[in-house]
Every structure is written in C-alpha cells, then in structure tokens.
C-alpha positions in Angstrom: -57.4 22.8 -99.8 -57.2 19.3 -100.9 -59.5 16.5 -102.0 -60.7 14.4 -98.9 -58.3 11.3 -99.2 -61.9 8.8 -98.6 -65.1 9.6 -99.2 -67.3 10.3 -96.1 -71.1 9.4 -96.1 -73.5 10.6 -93.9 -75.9 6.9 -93.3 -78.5 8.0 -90.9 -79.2 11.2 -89.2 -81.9 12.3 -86.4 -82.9 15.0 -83.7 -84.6 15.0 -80.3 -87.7 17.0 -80.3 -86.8 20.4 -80.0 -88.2 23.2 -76.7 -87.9 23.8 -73.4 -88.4 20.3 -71.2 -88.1 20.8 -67.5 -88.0 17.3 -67.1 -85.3 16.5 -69.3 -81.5 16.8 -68.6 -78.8 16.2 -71.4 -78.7 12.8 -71.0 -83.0 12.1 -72.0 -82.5 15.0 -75.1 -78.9 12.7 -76.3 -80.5 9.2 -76.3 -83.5 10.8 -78.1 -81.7 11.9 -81.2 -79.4 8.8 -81.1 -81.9 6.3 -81.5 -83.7 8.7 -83.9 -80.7 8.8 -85.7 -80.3 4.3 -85.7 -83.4 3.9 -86.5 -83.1 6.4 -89.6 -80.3 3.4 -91.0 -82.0 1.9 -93.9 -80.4 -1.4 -93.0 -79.9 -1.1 -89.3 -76.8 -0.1 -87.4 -75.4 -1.6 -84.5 -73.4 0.4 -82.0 -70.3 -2.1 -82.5 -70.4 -0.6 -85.7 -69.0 2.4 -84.3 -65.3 3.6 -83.7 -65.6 6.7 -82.1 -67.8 9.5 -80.8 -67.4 13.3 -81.7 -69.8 15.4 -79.8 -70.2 18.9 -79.4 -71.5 20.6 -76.4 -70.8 24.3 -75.5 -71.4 24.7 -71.6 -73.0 21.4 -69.9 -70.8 23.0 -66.7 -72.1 25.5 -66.6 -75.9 25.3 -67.8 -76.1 21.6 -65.8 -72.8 21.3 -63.4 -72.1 18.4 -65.5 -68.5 18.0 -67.1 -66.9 15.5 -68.8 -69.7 15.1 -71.0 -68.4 12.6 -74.2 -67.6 9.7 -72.0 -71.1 10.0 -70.2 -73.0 10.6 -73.2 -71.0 7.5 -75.0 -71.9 5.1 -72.2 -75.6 6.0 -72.4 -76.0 4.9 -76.0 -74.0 1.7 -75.5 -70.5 3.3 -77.0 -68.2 3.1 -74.3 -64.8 1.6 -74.3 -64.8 3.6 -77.7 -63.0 6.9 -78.0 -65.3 9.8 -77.1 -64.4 13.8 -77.5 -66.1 16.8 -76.6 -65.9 19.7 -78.9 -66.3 23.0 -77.8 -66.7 26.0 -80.6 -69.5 27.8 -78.9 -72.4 27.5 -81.0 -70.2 26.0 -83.8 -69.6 23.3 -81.7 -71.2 20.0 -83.0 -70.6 22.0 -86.6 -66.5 21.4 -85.8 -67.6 18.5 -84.6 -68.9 16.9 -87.8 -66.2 18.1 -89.3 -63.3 16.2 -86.9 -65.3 13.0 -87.6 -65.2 13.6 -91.5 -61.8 14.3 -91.3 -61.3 11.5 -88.6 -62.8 8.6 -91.5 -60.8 10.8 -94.4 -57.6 9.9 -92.8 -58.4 6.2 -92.5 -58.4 6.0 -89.1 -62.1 4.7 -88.6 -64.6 3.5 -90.9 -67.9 4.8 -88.9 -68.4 7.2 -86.5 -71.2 8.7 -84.3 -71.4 12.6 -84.1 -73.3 14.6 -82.2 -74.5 17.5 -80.2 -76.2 18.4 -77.2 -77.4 21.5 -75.1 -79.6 21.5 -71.8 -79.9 25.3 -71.5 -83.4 25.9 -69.8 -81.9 25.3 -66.2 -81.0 29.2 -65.7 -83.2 32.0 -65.8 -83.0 34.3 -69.8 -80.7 36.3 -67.4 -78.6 33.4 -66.3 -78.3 32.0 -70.0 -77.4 35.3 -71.6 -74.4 35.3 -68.9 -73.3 32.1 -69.8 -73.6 32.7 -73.9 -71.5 36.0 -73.5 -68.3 34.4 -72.1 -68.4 33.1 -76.1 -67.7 36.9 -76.6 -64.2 38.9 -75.7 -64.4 39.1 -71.8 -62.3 42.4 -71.8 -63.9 44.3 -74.5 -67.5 42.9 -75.2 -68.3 41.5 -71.6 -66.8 44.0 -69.5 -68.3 46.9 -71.9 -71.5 45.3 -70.9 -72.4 43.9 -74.3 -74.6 40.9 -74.8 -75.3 38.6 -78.1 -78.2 40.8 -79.0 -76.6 43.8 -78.7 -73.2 43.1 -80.5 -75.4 41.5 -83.4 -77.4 44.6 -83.3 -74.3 46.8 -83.9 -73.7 44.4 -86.8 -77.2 45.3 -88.1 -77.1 49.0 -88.0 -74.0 48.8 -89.5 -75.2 46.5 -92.3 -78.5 49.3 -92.6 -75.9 52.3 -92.5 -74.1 50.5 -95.4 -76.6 48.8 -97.5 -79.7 50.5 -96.4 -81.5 47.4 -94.9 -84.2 48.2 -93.6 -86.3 47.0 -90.3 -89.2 45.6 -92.9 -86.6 43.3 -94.2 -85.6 41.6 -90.8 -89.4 41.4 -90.7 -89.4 39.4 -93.8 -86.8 36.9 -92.3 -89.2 36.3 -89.1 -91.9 35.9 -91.2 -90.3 33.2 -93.6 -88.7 31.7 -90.9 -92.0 30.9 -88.9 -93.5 30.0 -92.0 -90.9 27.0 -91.9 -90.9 25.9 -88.7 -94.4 25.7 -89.3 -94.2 22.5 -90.8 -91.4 20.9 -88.7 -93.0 18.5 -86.2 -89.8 18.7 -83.9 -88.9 22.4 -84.0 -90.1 24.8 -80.7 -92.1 27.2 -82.2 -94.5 25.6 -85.2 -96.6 28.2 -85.6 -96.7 31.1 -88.4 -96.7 34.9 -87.5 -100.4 34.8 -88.5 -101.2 31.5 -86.0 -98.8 33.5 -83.2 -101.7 36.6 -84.0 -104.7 34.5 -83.8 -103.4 33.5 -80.7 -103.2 36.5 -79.1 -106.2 37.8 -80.3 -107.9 34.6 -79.0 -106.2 35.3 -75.5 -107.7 38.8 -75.9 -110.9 37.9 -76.0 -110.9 35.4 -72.8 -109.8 37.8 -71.0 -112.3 40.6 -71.7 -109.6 43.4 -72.9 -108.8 45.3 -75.7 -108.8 42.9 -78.8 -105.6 43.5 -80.9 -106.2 44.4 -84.3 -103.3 44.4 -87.0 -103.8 45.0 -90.9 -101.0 42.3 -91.2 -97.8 40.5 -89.9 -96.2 43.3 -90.6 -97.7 45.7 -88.1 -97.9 42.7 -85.3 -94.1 42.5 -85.6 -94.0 47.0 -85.3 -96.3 46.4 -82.2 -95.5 46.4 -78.5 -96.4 42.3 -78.7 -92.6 42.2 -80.8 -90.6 44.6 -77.8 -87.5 45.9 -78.8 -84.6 43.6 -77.8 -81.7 45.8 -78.8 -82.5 48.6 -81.8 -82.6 47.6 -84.7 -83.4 43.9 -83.4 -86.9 42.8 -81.6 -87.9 39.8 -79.7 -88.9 38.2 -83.4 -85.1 39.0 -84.4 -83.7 36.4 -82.2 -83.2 32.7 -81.5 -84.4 30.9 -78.9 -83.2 29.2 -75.9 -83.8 25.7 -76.5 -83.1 22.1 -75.1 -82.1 19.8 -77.6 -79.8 17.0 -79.1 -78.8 15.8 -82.8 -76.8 12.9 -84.1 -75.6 11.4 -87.5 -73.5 8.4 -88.5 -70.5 9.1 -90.5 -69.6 6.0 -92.7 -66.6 5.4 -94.9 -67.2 4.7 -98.9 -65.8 1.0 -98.7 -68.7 0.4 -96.0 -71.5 3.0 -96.8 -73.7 0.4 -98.8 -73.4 -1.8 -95.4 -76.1 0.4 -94.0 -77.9 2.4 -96.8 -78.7 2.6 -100.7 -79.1 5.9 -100.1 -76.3 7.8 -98.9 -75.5 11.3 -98.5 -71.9 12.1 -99.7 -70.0 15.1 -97.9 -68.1 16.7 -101.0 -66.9 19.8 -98.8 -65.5 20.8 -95.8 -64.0 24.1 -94.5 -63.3 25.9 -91.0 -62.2 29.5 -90.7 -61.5 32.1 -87.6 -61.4 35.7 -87.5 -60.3 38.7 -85.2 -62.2 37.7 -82.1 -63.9 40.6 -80.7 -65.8 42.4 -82.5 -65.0 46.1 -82.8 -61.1 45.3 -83.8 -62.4 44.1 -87.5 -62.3 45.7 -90.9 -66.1 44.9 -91.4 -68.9 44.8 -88.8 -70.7 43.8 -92.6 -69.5 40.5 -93.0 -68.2 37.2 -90.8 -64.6 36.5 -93.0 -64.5 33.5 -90.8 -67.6 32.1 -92.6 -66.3 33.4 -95.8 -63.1 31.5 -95.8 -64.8 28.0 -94.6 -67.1 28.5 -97.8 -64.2 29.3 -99.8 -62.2 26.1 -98.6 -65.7 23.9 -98.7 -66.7 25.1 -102.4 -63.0 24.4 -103.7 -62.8 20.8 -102.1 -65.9 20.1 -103.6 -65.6 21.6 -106.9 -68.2 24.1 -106.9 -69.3 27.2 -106.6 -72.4 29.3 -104.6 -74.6 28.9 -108.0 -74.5 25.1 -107.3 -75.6 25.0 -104.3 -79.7 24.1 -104.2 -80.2 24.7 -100.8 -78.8 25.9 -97.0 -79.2 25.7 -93.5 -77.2 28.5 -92.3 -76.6 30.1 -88.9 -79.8 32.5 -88.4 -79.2 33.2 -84.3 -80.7 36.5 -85.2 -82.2 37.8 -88.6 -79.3 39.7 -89.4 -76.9 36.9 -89.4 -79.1 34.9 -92.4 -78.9 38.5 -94.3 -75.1 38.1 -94.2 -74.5 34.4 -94.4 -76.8 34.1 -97.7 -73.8 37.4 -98.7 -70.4 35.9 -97.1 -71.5 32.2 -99.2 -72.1 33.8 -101.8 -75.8 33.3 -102.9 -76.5 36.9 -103.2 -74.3 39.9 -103.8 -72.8 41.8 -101.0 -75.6 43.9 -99.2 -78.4 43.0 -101.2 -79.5 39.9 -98.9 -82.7 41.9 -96.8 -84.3 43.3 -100.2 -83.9 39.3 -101.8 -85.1 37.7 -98.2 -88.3 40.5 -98.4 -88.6 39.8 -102.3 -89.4 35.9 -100.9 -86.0 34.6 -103.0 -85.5 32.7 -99.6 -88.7 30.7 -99.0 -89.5 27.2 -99.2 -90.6 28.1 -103.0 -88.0 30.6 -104.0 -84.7 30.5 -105.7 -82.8 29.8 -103.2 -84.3 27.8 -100.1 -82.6 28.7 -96.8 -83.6 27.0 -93.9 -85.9 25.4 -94.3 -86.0 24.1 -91.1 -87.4 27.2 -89.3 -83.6 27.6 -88.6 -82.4 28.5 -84.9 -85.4 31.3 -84.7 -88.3 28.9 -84.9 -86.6 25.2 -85.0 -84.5 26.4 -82.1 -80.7 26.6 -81.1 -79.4 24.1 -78.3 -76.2 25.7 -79.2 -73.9 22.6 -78.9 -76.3 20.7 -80.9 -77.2 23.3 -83.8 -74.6 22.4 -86.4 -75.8 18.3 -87.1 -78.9 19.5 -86.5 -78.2 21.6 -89.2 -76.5 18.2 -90.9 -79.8 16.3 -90.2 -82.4 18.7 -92.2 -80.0 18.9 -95.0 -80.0 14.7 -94.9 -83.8 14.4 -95.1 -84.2 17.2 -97.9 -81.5 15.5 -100.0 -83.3 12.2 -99.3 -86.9 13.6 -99.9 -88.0 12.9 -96.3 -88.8 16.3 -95.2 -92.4 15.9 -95.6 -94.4 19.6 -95.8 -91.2 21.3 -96.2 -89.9 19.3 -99.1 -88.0 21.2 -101.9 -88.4 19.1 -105.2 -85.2 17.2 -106.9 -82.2 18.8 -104.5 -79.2 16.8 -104.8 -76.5 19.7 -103.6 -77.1 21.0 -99.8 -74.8 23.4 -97.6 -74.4 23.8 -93.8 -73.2 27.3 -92.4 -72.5 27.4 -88.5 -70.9 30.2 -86.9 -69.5 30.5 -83.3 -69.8 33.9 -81.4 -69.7 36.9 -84.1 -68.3 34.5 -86.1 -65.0 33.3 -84.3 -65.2 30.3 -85.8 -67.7 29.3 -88.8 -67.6 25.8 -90.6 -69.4 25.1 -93.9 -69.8 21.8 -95.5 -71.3 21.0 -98.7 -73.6 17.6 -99.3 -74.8 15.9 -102.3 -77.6 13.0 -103.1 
C-alpha cells in the first residue's frame, strides 16, 4: 500500500439534520447537507469548482422507487453536465465513496470533487426496512434461515461474551456513552441522555395517572421492560436507528486547497477490505477481518499506528460492533473493548474518544449517508468546531465504516 500520488484535502464538510421527516424525500435531506457543506468553505466555493460527484446511496429503489440517483441528486445542487456516480456498499456506501473521490484527485484526474451520501428510509414500516437492510446479508444462508441485522449481530455478541466474557452491563455502558454524546449534537435524532430518556418516561407516568417508574439508575432502566429485548444478548438500546439523512464534503487537491480554506483537513490514509460474506462460513464470529485489513492498509499509507490515532468515529450499528471496531483498529487489545468502554476509556473525556458524535445509535444511520457523515464529525473536531463535544488539541482523526457483518469496511485516517 502505497503513498497517495497527491495529497487530498477535505475543504468543507456538512450534514442535513438528522431523524425521521415525513415530509422530506432524498432530494430536501441532499440539498440540506450540500449547502451546509458550501457554506462550511472558509472562502466560498462555487459549484464550477467541482469535477465530479461521488455519492453513496444503498436502496433509494427500494426505500423511495427512485433510481438513478447521482445524476438527479447532481442536477439539484447545480452539478450537472459533471460526472456523477452512485456507490453502493450497503451501509459502507458513502464510506467507499469518499474513498473513490480521494483516489479519483490522487490520480490526477480532478482537482475538486463533491462526495456524498444520502438515505430516505422512513417510507416503509420497521418491518418493511428490516426487509430491505437484510438483502445486504447472504440471501441463501442468512435471509432464507430467517436471520435479520439484529439477530446475526447478536450471534456476534454471544460469541464475543462466550470468548471474552463481555458482559450485558458492558453494552449498557456503550448506550449510555453513546447518548451522552448525541446529547450535545444539535443535528443527531436522539439528543437526549439515558437519564433525560428516564425523566421522560417518568414524566409521561405521571400524566397519565399509572404506576410511576422508579429506577436506582441507567443501569436498571436499560434491564427494564422500557429497553425490550431485540435479539438476546441485544435490546432496543443495543441498536441503531432508522434515520433520514444526507452528508456531503468537498475533496480538494493540494495545488488548489488554499483556494478555499487556511484550514484544511489532510486525508493521510485510505484502506478498503472484504471478507467471507455470510456470516457463519468465517474463522471468527469475534472480529470483522474486513475492517482489520482497511486499518492495516490506512495506518501504513499514513505512517502510523493505532497509538496515534487521537480520536474515531467508527461503525456502532449496534453496541457490539463499537466493542470490536475499537479491537480490529487496534485501540484496545483483542476482547478487552466492553470492560474499557464500561471503565469510561471511550467517552468524550477518556483516553480514547469514540464517537463522539452519538455515532449511528443516537446521531443516526441513513445508511448510504453514514460514512461522510462520519467524515464530517471528524472535520469539525480536527477544526475545533464541534462546540459541547469538543476534544481539546486533536490533530489525528479515523473513520471506520463497515457494510453488512462487515463485507466491506473502509477506514481512513485524517490530520489537522
């Protein structure tokens, strides 16, 4: 894995606000984070600027009946005649995309592009979405065996417990983290803390007349019937949400960088891996190779190793998968990443920050749009622009997005 042969800046970055919007289709959530993302450009950009669009998108066809999605969405931000490609890598998808469009400036065939991501997923019914997430699984051996996200990441989980001894207080510790974080992003889905979620109820209790829940702390809330068990070992607090929601960045050659920003934010690494695609025909049920290879190709390209890194958005779709990305990229030794996530080595004040964000449990995962997303937090932090949830003097930053089980997983590696 070589050096990249031009160095690739990302010169703005934004997000649509995050949820579920019944009155929003793709195309209201994509011209959101694009102009968030233009008007994030110190010194302005203009859409002339722009060679090329790389957007990822998992199933507009089937969560809106709309295909052909990069052309549309490049005509809607003023992009067309340029080149515009869709990416699909399930929920890796805008991750591979930012990726082709480092890669795409790297070669020297454009000097700026615009890449993105975007997912309308609150059309269907939680029925009708978990449907069309599982065709992102083996068809003959998952779907057919009547396996679902939750459940095969639940197999990963018990497995990781039977291993390791992780224990359910430790995917606790994730949720709790997590919503501590997405606490203080104004554009994730669910602000609130587990302690603001029990208020709530308790508030709810009380207008109605019933039984007022009591719980000692978050803790027992999250052992309680208000958490219900999704697939053992994981509950409703284990898992991401469905979510509506678009992100965008603009990629910018070194020669032209300093056009648009004194402040840039240099990708140093960039790595893409697979692995045996369903599930049950691996060697380890306790680890995504796919993810480890992509770090391993991103860490050499950049010259650095996991003890450099200062901070992480990884791939959280359920608690289980941030106990094994923070493993697989190295931060923490194999099995040991629920007792350091419960130990608070994880939070906004720890060692090691990891997502910061809320991640895709409380910030949300539009699945096409998850991986700049990802992009986008790392930006701001790395800039000092993430306001509450700023972690002091970063200057190295990691993305980790994984497709499926982990498929596909791509990991790149920023710095101030």
């Amino acid at each position: 894995m070589g050096k990249l042969l031009r160095n690739v800046a990302v010169v703005g970055a934004g997000v649509s606000n995050f949820g579920n919007f019944p009155r929003k289709t793709n195309r209201e959530l994509w011209v959101e984070a694009f102009l968030d993302a233009k008007n994030s450009v110190d010194n302005g950009i203009d859409q002339k600027d722009v060679e090329a669009l790389f957007l990822g998108n998992y199933s507009s066809d089937l969560f809106e009946k709309q295909g052909h999605l990069a052309p549309l969405m490049a005509d809607l931000v003023g992009l067309a005649p340029k080149a515009a490609l869709k990416i699909e890598d399930a929920c890796a998808s805008s991750g591979v995309a930012l990726r082709m469009g480092v890669l795409a400036i790297a070669s020297g065939m454009y000097d700026v592009v615009c890449v993105g991501g975007t997912e309308k997923m609150n059309t269907l019914s939680t029925a009708e979405v978990t449907d069309v997430l599982a065709s992102a699984s083996d068809k003959h051996t998952e779907i057919f065996g009547g396996s679902t996200f939750p459940g095969l990441y639940a197999a990963i989980a018990t497995a990781h417990m039977a291993k390791y001894g992780t224990t359910p207080e430790m995917l606790m510790a994730y949720s709790i983290k997590a919503h501590n974080n997405g606490a203080l992003n104004p554009k994730a889905q669910m602000p609130l803390t587990v302690t603001e979620i029990m208020s709530r109820r308790i508030r709810r209790a009380k207008e109605k007349g019933i039984s007022i829940p009591l719980w000692a702390d978050e803790y027992e809330f999250l052992k309680s019937n208000y958490n219900p068990m999704i697939a053992y070992p994981l509950r409703l607090f284990d898992c991401s949400l469905i979510t509506d929601g678009a992100s965008c960045v603009f990629l910018a050659a070194e020669e032209v960088a300093k056009r648009y920003t004194d402040t840039p934010i240099w990708i140093i690494g960039s790595g893409q891996g697979s692995d045996t695609f369903a599930l049950d025909d691996r060697t380890t049920m306790t680890s995504l190779n796919a993810a480890r290879v992509a770090s391993q190709q991103a860490y050499k390209m950049a010259g650095l190793g996991p003890q450099d890194i200062q901070i992480a958005e990884v791939h959280d779709c359920f608690s289980i998968a941030e106990i094994i990305a923070i493993e697989d990229l190295g931060f923490f030794e194999q099995g040991t990443g629920g007792k350091v996530t419960q130990e608070g080595r994880t939070a906004l004040d720890g060692e090691m920050p990891i997502n910061t964000s809320g991640g895709l449990k409380t910030k949300g995962h539009p699945v096409g749009a998850t991986g700049v997303a990802q992009a986008v937090e790392i930006f701001k932090q790395l800039r000092g622009e993430a306001e509450k949830r700023q972690v002091p003097d970063v200057e190295i930053g990691l993305t980790h997005n994984v497709g499926g089980t982990g498929g596909t997983a791509v990991v790149h590696i920023y710095r101030r």
